[in-house]
N, C-alpha and C positions, 0 to 999 in steps of 0.2 A: 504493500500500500504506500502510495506517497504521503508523505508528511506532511502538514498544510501547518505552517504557524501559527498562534495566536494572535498575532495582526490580521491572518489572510481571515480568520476566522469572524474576526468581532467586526470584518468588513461584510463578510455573506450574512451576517447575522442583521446588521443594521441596511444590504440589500434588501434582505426579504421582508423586515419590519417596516420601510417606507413602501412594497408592494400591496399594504393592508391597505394604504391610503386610499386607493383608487376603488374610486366608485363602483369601476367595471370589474371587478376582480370577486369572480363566485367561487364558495365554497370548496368545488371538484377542483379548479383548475387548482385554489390555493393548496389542498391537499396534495397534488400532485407535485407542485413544486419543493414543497415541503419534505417530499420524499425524497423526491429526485437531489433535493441541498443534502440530505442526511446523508445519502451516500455517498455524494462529493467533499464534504467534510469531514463526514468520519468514517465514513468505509462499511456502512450497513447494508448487507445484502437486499434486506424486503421491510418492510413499513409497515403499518396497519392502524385502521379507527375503527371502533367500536362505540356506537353512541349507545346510551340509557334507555330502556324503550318501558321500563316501571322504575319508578321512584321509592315505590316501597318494597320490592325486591332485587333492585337492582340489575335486574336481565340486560344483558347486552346483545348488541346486534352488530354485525361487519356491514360498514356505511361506506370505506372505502380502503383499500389495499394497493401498493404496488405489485407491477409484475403483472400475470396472465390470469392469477388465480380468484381475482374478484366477486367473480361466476361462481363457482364453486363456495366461497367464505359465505354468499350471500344465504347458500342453502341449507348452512350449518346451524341448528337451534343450540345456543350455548344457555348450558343450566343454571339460573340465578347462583350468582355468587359463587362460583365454581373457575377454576384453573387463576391465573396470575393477577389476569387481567379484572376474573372476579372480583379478588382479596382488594384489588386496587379501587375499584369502582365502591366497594361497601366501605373500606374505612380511608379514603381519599389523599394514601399515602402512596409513595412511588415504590416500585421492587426492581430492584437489578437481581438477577440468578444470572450466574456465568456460567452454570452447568445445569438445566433444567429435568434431568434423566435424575438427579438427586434432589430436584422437590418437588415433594409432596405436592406441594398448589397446582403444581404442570398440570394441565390436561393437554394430551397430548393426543385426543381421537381427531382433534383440528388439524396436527400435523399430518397423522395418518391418512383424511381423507383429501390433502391437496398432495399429498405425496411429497412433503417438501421436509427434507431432516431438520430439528432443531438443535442449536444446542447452547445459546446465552439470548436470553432476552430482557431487555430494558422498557418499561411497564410504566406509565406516569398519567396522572390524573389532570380530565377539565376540568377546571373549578368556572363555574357562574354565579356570582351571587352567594356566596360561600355553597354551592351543591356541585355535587360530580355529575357532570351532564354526561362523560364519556369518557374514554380509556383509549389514549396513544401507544403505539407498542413498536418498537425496534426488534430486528428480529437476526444475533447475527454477524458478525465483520466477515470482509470479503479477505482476509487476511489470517482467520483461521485465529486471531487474537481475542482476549473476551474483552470486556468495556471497561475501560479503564477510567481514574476518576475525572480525568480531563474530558473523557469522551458525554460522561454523564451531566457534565454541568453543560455543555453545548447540549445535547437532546435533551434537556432540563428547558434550556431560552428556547428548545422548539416549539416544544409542550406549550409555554405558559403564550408564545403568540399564537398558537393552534384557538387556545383557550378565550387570548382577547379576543378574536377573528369571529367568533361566536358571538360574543357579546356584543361586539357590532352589527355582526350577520341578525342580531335579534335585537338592536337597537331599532336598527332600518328598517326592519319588520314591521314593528310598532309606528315605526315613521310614518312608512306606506301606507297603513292602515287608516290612521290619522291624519293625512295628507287626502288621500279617498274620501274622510267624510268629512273636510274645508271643502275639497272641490263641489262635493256634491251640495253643502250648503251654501256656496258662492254660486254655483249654476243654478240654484233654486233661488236664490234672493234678486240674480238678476237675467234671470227668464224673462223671455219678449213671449206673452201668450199673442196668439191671434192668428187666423186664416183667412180675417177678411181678405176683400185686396187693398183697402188702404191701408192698413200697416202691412203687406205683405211688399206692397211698391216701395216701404219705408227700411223694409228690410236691404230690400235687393241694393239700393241706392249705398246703404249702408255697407255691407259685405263689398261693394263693389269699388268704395273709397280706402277701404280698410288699409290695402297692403303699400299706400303710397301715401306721403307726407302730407298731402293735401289737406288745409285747413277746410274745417267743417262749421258749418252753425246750425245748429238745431232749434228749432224755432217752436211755437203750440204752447198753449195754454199749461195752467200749473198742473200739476200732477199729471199730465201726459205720458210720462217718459222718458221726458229726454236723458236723465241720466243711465237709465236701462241700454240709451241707444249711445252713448259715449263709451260707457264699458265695452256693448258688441264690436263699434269700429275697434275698441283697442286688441280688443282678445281675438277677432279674425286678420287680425295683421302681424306683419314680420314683429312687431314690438310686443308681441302677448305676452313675454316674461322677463319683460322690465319695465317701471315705476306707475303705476295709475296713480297719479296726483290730484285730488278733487279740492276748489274750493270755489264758497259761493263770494262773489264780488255786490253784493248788496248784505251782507251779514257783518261786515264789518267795517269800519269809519278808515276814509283815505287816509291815514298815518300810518294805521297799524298792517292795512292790509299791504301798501307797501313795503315793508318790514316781511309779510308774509311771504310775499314772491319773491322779492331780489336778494333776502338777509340782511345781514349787519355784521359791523365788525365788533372789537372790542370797543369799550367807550365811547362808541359814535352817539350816545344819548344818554342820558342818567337813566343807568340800570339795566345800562347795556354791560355787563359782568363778563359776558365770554361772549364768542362769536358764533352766529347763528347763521346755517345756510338757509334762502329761500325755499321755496318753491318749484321755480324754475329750474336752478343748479337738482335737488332732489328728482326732477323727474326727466336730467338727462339720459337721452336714447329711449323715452319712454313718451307716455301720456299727459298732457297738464288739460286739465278740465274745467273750463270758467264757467260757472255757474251764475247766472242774471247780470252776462255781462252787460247787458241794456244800464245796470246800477252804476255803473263805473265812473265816480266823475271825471271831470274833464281833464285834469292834470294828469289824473293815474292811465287816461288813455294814451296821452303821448310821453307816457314812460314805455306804456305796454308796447304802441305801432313802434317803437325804438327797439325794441328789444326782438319785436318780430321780423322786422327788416334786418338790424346787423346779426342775430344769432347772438348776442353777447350782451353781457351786462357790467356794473359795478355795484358792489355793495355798500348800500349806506352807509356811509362814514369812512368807505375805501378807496383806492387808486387803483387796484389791479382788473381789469377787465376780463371779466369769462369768458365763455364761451360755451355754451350750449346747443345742444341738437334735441328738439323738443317737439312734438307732433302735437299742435294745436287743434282744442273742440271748443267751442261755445254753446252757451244756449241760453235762450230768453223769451221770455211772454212777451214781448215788448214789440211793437212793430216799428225794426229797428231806419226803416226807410223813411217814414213819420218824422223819427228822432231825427235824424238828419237833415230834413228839412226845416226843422225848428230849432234846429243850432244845438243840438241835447248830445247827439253823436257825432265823432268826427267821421267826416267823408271817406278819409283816406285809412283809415281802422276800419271802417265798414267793408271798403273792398279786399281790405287784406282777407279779414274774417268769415266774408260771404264767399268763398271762394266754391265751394260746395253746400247747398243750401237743401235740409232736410224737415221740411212743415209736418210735424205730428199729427194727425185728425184727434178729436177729443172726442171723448169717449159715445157722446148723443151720436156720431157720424160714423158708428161701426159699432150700432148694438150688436150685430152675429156672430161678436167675438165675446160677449157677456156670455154665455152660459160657460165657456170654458174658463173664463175669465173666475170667475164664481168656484167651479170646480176645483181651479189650482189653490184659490185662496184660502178655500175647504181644508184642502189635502194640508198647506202650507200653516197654517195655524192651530190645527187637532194635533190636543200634546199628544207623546207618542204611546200614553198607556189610555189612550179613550181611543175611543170606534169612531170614523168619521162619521159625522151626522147627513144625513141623507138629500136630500131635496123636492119641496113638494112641487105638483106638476101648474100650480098657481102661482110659485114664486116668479118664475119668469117674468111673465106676463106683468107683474106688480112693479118688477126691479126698471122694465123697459117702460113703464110709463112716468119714472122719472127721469129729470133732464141730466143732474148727475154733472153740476157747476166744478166740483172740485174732482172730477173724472175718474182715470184708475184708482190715483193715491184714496179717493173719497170711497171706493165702491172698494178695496181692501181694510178700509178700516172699518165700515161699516159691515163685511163678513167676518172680521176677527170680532166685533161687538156683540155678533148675533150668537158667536161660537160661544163665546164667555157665557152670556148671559141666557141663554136658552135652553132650558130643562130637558126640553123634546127632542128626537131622536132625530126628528126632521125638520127642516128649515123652511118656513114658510110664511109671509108676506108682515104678519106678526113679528118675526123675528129682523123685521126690517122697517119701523117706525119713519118716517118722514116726515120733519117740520113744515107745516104749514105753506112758508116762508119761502120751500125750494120746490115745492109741488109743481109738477107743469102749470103753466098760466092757463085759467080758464073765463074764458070772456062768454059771459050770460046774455042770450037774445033780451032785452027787456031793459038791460043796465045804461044808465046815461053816456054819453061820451066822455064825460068827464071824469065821468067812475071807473068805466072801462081803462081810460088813459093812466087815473092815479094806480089801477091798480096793476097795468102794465107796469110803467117806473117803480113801483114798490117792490115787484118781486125781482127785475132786471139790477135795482140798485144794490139790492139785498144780496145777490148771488155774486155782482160782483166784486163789493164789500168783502163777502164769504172768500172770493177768489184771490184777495190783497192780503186776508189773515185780519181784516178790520182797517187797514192804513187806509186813509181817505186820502190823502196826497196821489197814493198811488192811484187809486179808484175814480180818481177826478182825472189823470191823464189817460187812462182805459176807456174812460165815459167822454173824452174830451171836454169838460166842461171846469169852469174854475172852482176851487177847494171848497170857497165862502157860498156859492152856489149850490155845491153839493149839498155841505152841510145843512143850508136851509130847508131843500128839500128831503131829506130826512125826519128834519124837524116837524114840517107838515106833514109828510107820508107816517108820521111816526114809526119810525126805523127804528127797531131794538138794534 
């Protein structure tokens, strides 16, 4: 046998421990290389694993072996607790026998039925989690020598990385698992139901911008979707598994959302402590998602067309300029062409951002997707130790004769309301109460024109009050008409 030094040695050793690294590297292959190091290092003719297959007798089983005899080891039933490797697996200590024909522990009908003579075997325990998951076994020198103490402390660092390799091998396990049911709750949280053809035109347009840079605006009323439909462009494009950045640009006041996109350095403002990356920098090679960018005031747009035109920014309070590759989405209830006519948005941000223009229908323009609509939200909100509740054949009918102002968002929260609160096994027109207020308009043969009108504007101003979350600022540019005007009429309509 050649002699290999203890340099050459803690080098194959710290080889095959950076080989655990690699993601792609499975169990069989790792075993085999393992074996194949054993004999290049120390001169072991044959190799062998045995994993645990009961915990409370310890039975083993041949999981893998060098050599031809694989076949054969697999077909051997070894009797709990029984020959070296037994002793080894029950009390999770190691045995060297240089000469196994004088112990006792040998069983040796294994050897007898691969036909392969024994005559030193070195025997060492997985440990997981303090338990012996299985039994590594040397079988052997090609030299006719038995295992000497140098040989034993090397097939000792084989063992104990055999050992991590499992614990990894069943970390990722766990991972998998658990990565399996993120996906499935992120595929379910942003599921596009529907087969009308209005959102089915909204898909295809969607899918079909996906895999190129192209800035997108997503336009439709609140609770439409739009953000359901910024996820889909992200996740059917080359950038699916890097940064979805969401944030809404009317949620927070122009100083701080500044601060939010482009960062800060140190001390660029009292209580500026440490440095903080924006937004933009976070969702380099990825998605940034502007949520009611119609809110944006005017300064923060010609920060933003800057940043969209050079690709690059500075951080507040800094000098060094970025640089960023960032796939921009918009979206907004606002009709942003409006704005720009009345000096609200800038021109030249409009065209950058309108570049691919996606109008969402709201929900009254594509009842035939409510019944599945209903369905998923069923499925999506029954916790998982209750029976889904059922649906009566009058529901429909009940749900379609409302107009349904605050659209998806309004008709999922109103079937997780009905879930909660509804005793009965079925879901039915009862379990869906309707204010007054949002009722379809009904105009009575018989009613003055004046009634008829007040009570058009009462339910028109009311839904769309309902549609701003109550902001009448907002509600007066929706309705076109000025704030002091709104208010008034509320006053008269008596508007809760």
């Amino acid at each position: 046998m050649k002699l290999i030094g203890i340099q050459t040695n803690i080098l194959a050793l710290r080889k095959i421990s950076n080989l655990f690294q690699m993601a792609s590297l499975e169990v069989d292959e790792l075993l085999a290389m393992v074996m194949d190091a054993a004999k290049d290092i120390v001169g072991v003719k044959n190799g062998s694993l045995l994993l645990v297959q009961d915990e409370k007798t310890f039975k083993l089983q041949f999981y893998q072996a060098s050599g031809k005899n694989m076949g054969e080891l697999k077909e051997i039933d070894l009797p709990p607790g029984v020959g070296i490797s037994g002793h080894v697996a029950k009390t999770g200590d190691s045995i060297i026998s240089n000469d196994v024909s004088q112990d006792p522990r040998w069983y040796q009908k294994v050897s007898e039925k691969v036909k392969i003579p024994v005559q030193c075997m070195a025997s060492f325990p997985l440990m997981h989690e303090k338990k012996v998951i299985g039994v590594v076994q040397f079988l052997d020198k090609v030299d006719g020598s038995v295992f000497a103490q140098e040989d034993v402390e090397i097939l000792e660092q084989f063992s104990k990385l055999m050992a991590k390799f499992f614990q990894v091998s069943h970390s990722r396990k766990l991972l998998g698992e658990e990565f399996g049911r993120l996906k499935e709750q992120y595929l379910q949280r942003y599921a596009i139901v529907g087969e009308s053809q209005a959102i089915q035109k909204c898909i295809a347009i969607a899918e079909k911008v996906a895999n190129s840079k192209t800035a997108v605006l997503l336009t439709g009323e609140s609770g439409t979707g739009k953000e359901l439909f910024a996820h889909l462009i992200h996740d059917r494009g080359q950038r699916q598994n890097k940064p979805f950045i969401s944030v809404s640009c009317g949620a927070l006041p122009a100083s701080i959302l500044e601060r939010e996109l482009f960062g800060h350095e140190k001390g660029a403002f009292t209580g500026a402590d440490t440095q903080k990356i924006g937004l933009f920098e976070a969702a380099d090679t990825g998605t940034l998602f502007l949520d009611e960018i119609g809110e944006l005031p005017m300064d923060m747009q010609v920060k933003l067309l800057r940043v969209i035109q050079e690709e690059s920014f500075i951080r507040l309070g800094g000098t060094k300029t970025i640089e960023v590759d960032v796939r921009l989405v918009t979206a907004t209830n606002r009709d942003l062409e409006k704005e720009v006519r009345e000096g609200n948005f800038r021109q030249d941000l409009f065209y950058r951002i309108n570049v691919i223009k996606i109008t969402l229908p709201p929900l009254r323009e594509k009842m035939e997707d409510l019944p599945d609509l209903v369905s998923f939200f069923i499925k999506k909100h029954t916790p998982e130790n209750q029976p889904v509740k059922k649906i009566s054949k009058s529901l429909f009918p009940h749900l379609m004769s409302y107009s349904w102002p605050g659209n998806i968002r309004e008709l999922e929260n109103s079937v997780e309301r009905a879930i909660v609160l509804s005793d009965d096994e079925e879901l039915g027109p009862d379990a869906f109460p309707f204010e007054t207020s949002h009722l379809p308009i009904e105009l009575n043969i018989g009613s003055s024109l004046k009634e008829a009108g007040d009570s058009f504007r009462k339910t028109f101003i009311t839904n769309t009050l309902k549609s701003t979350s109550g902001n009448r600022t907002k509600a007066a540019k929706i309705l076109d008409v000025q704030r002091s005007y709104l208010s008034r009429l509320i006053k008269e309509l008596d508007i809760d």
